[in-house]
C-alpha atoms as a printed R data frame, in Angstrom:
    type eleno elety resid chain resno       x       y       z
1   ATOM     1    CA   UNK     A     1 -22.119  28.087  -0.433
2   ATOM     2    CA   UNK     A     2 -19.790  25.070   0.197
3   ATOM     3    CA   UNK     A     3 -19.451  26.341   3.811
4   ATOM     4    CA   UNK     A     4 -22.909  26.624   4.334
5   ATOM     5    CA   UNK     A     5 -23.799  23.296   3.285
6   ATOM     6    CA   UNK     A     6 -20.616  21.500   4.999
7   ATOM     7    CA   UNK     A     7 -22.288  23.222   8.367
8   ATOM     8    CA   UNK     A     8 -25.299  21.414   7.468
9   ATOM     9    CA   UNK     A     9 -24.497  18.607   7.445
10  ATOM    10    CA   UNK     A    10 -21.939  18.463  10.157
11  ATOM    11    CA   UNK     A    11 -22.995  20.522  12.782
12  ATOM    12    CA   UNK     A    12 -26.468  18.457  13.015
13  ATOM    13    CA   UNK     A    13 -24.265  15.218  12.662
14  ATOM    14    CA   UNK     A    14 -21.760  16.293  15.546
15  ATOM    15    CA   UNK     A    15 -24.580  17.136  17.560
16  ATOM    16    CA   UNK     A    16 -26.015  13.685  17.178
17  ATOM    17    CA   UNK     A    17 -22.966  11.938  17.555
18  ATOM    18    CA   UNK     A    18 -22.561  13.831  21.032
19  ATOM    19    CA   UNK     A    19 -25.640  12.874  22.441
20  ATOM    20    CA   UNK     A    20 -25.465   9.335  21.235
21  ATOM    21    CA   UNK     A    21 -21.949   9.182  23.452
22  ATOM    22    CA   UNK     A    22 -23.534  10.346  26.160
23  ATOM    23    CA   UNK     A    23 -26.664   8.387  26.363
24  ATOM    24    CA   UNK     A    24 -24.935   5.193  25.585
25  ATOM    25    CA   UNK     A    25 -21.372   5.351  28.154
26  ATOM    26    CA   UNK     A    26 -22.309   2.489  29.807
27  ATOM    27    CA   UNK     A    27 -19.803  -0.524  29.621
28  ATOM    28    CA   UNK     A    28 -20.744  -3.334  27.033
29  ATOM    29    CA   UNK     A    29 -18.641  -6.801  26.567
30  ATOM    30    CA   UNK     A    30 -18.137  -7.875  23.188
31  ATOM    31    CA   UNK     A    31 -17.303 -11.506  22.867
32  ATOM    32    CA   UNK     A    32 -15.771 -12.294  19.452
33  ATOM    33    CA   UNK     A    33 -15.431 -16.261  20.744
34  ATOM    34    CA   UNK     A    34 -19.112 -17.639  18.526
35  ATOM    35    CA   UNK     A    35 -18.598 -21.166  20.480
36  ATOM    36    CA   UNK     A    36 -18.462 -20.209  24.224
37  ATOM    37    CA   UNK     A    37 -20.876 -17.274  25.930
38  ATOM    38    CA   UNK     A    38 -20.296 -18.181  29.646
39  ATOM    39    CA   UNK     A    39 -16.659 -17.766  29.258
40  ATOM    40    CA   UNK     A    40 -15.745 -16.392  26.137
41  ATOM    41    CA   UNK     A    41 -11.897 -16.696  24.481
42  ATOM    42    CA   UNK     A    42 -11.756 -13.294  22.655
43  ATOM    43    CA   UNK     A    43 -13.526 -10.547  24.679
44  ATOM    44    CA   UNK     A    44 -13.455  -7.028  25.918
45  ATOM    45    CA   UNK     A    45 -14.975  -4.476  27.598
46  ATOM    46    CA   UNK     A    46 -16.178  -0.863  25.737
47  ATOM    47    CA   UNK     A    47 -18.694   1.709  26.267
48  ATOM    48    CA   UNK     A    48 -21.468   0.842  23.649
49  ATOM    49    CA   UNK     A    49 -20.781   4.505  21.486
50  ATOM    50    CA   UNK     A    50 -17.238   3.607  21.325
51  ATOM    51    CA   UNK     A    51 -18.562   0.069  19.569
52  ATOM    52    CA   UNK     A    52 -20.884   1.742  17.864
53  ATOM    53    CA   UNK     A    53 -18.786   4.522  16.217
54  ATOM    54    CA   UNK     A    54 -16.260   2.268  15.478
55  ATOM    55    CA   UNK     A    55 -18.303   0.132  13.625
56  ATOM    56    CA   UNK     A    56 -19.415   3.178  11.158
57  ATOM    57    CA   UNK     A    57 -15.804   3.985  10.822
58  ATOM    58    CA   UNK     A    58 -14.739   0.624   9.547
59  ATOM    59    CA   UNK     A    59 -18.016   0.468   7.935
60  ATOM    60    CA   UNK     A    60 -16.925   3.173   5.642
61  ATOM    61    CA   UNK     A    61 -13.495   2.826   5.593
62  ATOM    62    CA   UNK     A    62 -14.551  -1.128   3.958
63  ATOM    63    CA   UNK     A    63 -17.201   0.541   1.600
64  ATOM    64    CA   UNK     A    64 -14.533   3.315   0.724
65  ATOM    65    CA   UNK     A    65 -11.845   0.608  -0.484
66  ATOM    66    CA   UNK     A    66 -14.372  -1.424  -2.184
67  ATOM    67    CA   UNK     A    67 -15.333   1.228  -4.808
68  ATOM    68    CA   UNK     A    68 -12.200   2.521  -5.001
69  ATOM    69    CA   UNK     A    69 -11.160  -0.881  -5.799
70  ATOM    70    CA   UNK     A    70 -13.926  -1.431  -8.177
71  ATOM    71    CA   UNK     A    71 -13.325   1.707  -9.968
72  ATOM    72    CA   UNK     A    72  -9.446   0.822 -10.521
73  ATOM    73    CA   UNK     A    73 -10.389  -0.021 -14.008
74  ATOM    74    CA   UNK     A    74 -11.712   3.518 -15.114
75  ATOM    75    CA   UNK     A    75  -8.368   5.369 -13.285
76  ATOM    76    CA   UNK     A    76  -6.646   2.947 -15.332
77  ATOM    77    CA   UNK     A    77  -8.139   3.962 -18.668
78  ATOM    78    CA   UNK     A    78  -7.999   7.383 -17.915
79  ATOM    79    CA   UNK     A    79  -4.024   7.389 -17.096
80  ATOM    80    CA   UNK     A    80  -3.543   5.330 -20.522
81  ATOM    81    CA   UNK     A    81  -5.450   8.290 -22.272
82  ATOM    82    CA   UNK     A    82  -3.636  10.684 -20.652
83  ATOM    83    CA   UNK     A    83  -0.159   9.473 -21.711
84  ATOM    84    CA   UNK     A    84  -1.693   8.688 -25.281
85  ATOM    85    CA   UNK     A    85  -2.379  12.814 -24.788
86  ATOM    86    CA   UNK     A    86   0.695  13.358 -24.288
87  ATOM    87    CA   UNK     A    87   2.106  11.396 -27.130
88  ATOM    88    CA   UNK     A    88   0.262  13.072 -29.861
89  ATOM    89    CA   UNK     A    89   0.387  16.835 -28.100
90  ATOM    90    CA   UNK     A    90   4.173  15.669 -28.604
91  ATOM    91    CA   UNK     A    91   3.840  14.294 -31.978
92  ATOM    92    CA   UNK     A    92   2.232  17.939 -33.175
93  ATOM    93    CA   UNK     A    93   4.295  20.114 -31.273
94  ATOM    94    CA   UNK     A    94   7.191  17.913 -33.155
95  ATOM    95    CA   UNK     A    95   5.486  18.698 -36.678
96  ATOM    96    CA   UNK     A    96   4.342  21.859 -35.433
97  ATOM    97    CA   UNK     A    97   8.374  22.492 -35.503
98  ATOM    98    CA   UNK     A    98   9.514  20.884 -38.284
99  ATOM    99    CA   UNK     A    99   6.702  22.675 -40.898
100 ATOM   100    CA   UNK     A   100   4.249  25.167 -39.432
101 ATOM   101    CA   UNK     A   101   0.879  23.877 -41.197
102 ATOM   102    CA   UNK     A   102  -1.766  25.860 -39.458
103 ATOM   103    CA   UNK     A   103  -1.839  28.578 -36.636
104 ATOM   104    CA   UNK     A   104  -1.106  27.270 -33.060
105 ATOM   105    CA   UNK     A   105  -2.938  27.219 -29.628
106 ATOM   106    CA   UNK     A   106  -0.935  28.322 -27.046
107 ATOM   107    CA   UNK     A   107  -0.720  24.643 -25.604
108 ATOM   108    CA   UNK     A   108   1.149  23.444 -28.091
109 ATOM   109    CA   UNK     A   109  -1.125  21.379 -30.091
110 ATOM   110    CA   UNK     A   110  -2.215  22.711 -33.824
111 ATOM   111    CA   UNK     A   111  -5.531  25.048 -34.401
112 ATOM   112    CA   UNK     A   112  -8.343  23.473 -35.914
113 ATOM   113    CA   UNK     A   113 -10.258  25.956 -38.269
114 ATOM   114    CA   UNK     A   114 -13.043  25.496 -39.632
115 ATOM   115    CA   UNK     A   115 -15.433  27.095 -41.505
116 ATOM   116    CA   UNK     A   116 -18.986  25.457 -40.487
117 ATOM   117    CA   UNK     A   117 -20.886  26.392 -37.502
118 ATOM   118    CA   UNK     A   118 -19.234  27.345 -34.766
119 ATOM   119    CA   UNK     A   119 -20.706  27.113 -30.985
């Protein structure tokens, strides 16, 4: 199913990508000098797909570090619980040794019975 729906998207997306380097080969200069058009400081000379497809690739490369930078606050939290985790699976494997109080999971942490309702 994963397949199917990566050839989806990507084959149509390939397709499109070829035809847009085809139609568009012809050479383009790109002046990066904002003060002088006859004779421009920074400049070079691409076909316009190259131009464009870079663009998309920086484009998304920019948008990829921004929520990945955004979201540095949640990977934080989560690798804070997941050493806290760790300490108490510690802490009851530790009493789980020292006085067996109640029947153990495999994992290592102490069994929880109960004797409500049970899902």
């Amino acid at each position: 199913m994963k397949t199917l729906i990566r050839v989806l998207i990507i084959l149509p997306l390939t397709v499109v990508i070829i035809l847009l380097s085809v139609a568009n080969r012809t050479p383009v200069l790109v002046s990066l000098d904002p003060f002088s058009g006859a004779a421009p400081l920074v400049a070079f000379t691409a076909p316009l797909f190259v131009i464009v497809l870079a663009t998309a690739v920086v484009g998304v490369v920019l948008g990829g570090l921004a929520v990945w930078w955004s979201q540095g606050r949640y990977r934080r939290a989560a690798r804070q619980r997941a050493r806290e985790l760790d300490r108490v699976k510690a802490d009851a494997a530790r009493r789980q040794g020292g006085a067996a109080s109640g029947p153990a999971v495999p994992g290592g942490a102490l069994a929880l019975t109960s004797s409500g309702n049970v899902r």
